[in-house]
C-alpha positions, 0 to 999 in steps of 0.5 A: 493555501492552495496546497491545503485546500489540494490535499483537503480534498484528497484527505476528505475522499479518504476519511469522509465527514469525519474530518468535519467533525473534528474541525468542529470538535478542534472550534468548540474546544478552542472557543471554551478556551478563549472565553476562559481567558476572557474571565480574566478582565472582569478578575482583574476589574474585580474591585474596581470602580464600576464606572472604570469597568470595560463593556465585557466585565459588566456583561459578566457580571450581570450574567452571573447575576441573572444566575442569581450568582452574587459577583466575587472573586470567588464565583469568577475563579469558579465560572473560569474553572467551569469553562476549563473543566468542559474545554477538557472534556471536549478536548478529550472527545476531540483526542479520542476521535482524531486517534480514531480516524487516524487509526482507522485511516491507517488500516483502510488505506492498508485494506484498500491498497492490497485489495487494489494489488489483488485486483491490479491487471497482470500485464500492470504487474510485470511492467511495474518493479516490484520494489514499487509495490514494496515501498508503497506498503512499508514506506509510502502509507506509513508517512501518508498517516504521519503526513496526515497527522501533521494535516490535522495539527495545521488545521487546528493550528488554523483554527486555534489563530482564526478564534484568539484573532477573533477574540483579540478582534472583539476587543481592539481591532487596531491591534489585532488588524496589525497582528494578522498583517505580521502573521501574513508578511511572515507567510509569504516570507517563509513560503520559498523554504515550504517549496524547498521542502516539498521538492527535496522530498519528492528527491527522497520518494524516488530515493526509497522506492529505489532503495526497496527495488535494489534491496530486494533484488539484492535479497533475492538473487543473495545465492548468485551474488555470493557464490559468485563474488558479484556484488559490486555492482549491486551494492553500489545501487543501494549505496547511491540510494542510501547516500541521496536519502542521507543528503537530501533526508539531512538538508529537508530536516536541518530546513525544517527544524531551523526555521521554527528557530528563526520564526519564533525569534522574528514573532517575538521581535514583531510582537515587543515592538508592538508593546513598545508602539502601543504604550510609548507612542499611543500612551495605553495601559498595558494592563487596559489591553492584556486579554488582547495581548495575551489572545495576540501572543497565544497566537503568535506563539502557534505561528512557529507551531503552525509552519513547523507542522506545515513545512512538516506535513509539506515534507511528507506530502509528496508521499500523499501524491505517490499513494494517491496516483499509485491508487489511480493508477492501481484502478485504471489497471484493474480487472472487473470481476463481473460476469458469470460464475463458473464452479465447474469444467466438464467439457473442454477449453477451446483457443479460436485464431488466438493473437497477442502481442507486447506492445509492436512485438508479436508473441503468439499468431492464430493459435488454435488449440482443444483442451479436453476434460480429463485430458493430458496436454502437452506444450512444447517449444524453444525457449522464447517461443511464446508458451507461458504467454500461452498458459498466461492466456489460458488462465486469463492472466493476459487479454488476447488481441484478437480471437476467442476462448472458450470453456466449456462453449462459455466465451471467456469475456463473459466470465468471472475471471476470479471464478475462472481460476478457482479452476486451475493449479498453477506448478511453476519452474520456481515452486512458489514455497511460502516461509511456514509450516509444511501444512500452511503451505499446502492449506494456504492457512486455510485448514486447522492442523489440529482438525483430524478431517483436515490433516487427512486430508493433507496427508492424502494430497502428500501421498499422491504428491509423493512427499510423505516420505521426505515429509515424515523424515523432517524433525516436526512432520507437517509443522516443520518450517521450510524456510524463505522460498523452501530454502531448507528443503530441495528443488523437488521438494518444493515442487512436490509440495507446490503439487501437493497444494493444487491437490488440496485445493481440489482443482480440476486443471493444473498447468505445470510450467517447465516444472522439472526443468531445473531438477535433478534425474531422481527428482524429475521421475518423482515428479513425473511420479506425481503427474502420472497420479493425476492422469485421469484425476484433472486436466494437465497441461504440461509445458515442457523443455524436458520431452520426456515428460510429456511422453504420457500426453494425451495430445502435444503442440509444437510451438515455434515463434508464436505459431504452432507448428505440430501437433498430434499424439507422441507416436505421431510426432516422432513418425516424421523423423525430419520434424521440428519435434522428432529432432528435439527429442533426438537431440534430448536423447528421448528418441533415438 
């Protein structure tokens, strides 16, 4: 009883009053029902001496009378078909709504959890396995809905027992006090199998959130793993996972589908042995108690019903805590997008003593950095030294600790992060490339490649980007699909074309995060091609292991261990034969 009452509570802050409606819907519906068995005394009376008849049969008969309705079998058999005609259509309404709520459930618990992904801090991001977030839609919500399903069949299981018990009560409350203690001996009887249950599947919870993590990784890193012959290991992951679903997937089934078996064969024992009680020792007719009986028997036949749907909802249950903590703890990392909305840059970014660690380990310390407007930026530094923080920082993805940023003399705490990065274009070692057409991935599906304005507006992006040519080479142009992650287009393809989206979407600063590190020379010199061309155009900020790329930088700080360490122009830099940034460039071939 406590867990109905847990996950009532969490339900009804899901679904609201709706719930209540159709418990109330599920009652009338039950009651209609009942009060259509009940005509089945004053049927069975019918004919028999007036002094013979129960109290109920005499007050139906004298309410169809005060109806003007003359008492006979027939205008019996039409008040039960009445009653049965409207318990349809309530029945319908109650179908009708539940699979509204149901439904309506499914995708708001989709709508919310994606707008909680949307809204989730990054620094909650890179410390949760994004298997997590993967099982949470594709498994988690969908058994939370069929968990929910199985909630509204014990509460009308709930309710259908409490109204026959009801009524079996209004006409003997002997048998019906014994029932109830039948149907309370077999609760506590069968609790420890609903326990068992509910354990094994908080086993199998954990078993598919590892099971989307290894697989996904698996899918992922599927080029390494098969050029190298690697995959012992990793499928291994996914074997253990695979193997606790089965075993621990078969005993929760075998628990659950056996013990409506067994609870159904000690019903009917309970319930003949009370038969034979009744007539055999106290004497009664049994046609003297059969609308009693008939409500008994209805509802010890919803008792196996009842813990079937129950062991059921308690298997799957484990799913509800898992949407429901994911939920709260999705809310206590997310961002408030709150402040002032900035649609422009015009000035400068400013970086004031900025501090910042994960957790004990000090990544960047007192780090004070200009961004002017339309200026080139560059940010160079052996890996581990703390510049995609700093970029990170910049696009306030992550909170410094200590000290402040600015944009144009607005302090960053002050402002609409979502605003704030409407501002930026984001180029990343690995383009992000999405399974579409050339022209969704530039748009983000925001354009329509049938509206002339828009495509030349595409087409401009791409000439700039320096991908018209490969484009217009595919088979369908702009429609030609790239594949996951661009698989059937090169690595500077998929660059250019990253480019090409931060072009469309018209931003002002672009960061470009070791964007040519991976690349072959040819590749490399038309990237350097594309940002070149937005020189003058946006602020660039260029992070870099390759310094050649960075020669056309405005302004270059050094980074090493978190600290900046130079800084100035190119021909600055290298003045010093004996610094940090002169020695790189030697060792790059950049400088002799």
């Amino acid at each position: 009883m406590k867990a109905l009452v847990h996950y009532f509570n969490i339900f009804y802050k899901w679904v609201g009053t709706k719930i209540f409606l159709f418990a109330f819907l599920v009652l009338s519906t039950t009651i209609v029902e009942s009060l259509g068995f009940t005509i089945a005394l004053p049927i069975l009376e019918y004919g028999s001496d007036p002094g013979e008849s129960s109290r109920y049969t005499i007050f139906i008969y004298e309410f169809l009378e005060s109806l003007n309705i003359k008492v006979s079998i027939v205008s019996l058999v039409a008040l039960v078909t009445f009653i049965f005609v409207v318990k349809a259509i309530i029945r319908f309404i109650q179908v009708t709504i539940g699979l509204k709520v149901v439904f309506k459930f499914s995708q708001d618990l989709k709508f919310d959890l994606i707008e909680r992904y949307r809204k989730m801090k990054y620094s909650y991001f890179i410390n949760t396995e994004i298997g997590y977030f993967n099982n949470l839609i594709t498994t988690e919500i969908a058994t939370t809905i069929a968990a929910f399903n199985k909630y509204i069949s014990v509460l009308v299981k709930i309710i259908t027992v409490i109204v026959y018990l009801s009524f079996a009560f209004l006409f003997s409350w002997e048998i019906t006090l014994t029932a109830v203690c039948s149907i309370v001996i077999i609760y506590f009887l069968f609790l420890p199998i609903t326990n068992k249950i509910k354990r094994l599947n908080i086993i199998l919870v954990k078993a598919n959130a590892s099971l989307q993590n290894s697989f996904i990784q698996f899918i992922l890193n599927f080029k390494y793993l098969k050029a190298t012959s690697n995959f012992l290991n990793p499928i291994n992951n996914i074997k253990t996972a695979v193997k606790i679903q089965r075993n621990k997937g078969f005993e929760s089934y075998l628990i659950e589908s056996g013990t409506p078996i067994i609870l159904e064969l000690f019903s009917m024992i309970l319930f003949l042995m009370g038969i034979l009680f009744l007539v055999l020792i106290h004497d009664l007719e049994i046609a003297s108690l059969l609308v009693t009986i008939l409500f008994i028997y209805k509802s010890l036949l919803r008792i196996p019903e009842f813990q079937t749907a129950f062991q059921g909802f308690m298997a799957q249950s484990a799913s509800v805590d898992v949407v429901e903590d994911a939920r709260n703890q999705l809310e206590d990392n997310s961002e408030i997008f709150i402040g002032e909305t900035i649609n422009s840059f015009s000035s400068k970014i400013t970086l004031h003593n900025i501090d910042f660690s994960f957790g004990d380990k000090q990544i960047l310390s007192k780090i004070n950095i200009k961004v002017p407007y339309q200026s080139s930026i560059g940010i160079v530094g052996e890996s581990g030294s703390g510049k995609t923080t700093l970029v990170d920082i910049i696009t306030g993805l992550l909170r410094p600790q200590s000290g402040k940023i600015e944009i144009d003399g607005m302090d960053y705490n002050s402002l609409n992060k979502e605003s704030l990065r409407r501002l930026f274009g984001y180029i990343t070692q690995e383009a992000i490339v999405f399974n579409d057409t050339i022209f969704n991935n530039i748009t983000l599906w925001s354009g329509d490649d049938t509206d002339n304005e828009c495509l030349k507006r595409v087409e401009k992006s791409c000439q700039i980007a320096n991908c018209s040519d490969f484009i217009n080479g595919t088979d369908h142009g702009y429609n030609t699909i790239v594949g996951d992650r661009g698989i059937k287009l090169s690595g500077g393809q998929n660059q250019r074309l990253a480019i090409a989206r931060e072009i469309y979407r018209e931003t002002q600063i672009t960061i470009f995060d070791e964007a040519t590190s991976s690349l072959d020379t040819k590749s490399e010199n038309l990237i350097q091609g594309s940002i070149d061309n937005l020189i003058g155009r946006q602020t660039i900020i260029i992070i870099a292991h390759r310094l050649s790329t960075i020669r056309n930088c405005n302004y270059i700080y050094v980074l090493d261990k978190g600290r900046i360490v130079q800084e100035g122009s190119w021909d600055d830099l290298i003045s010093d034969s004996n610094s940090m940034f002169a020695i790189m460039c030697r060792l790059q071939g950049v400088i002799n």
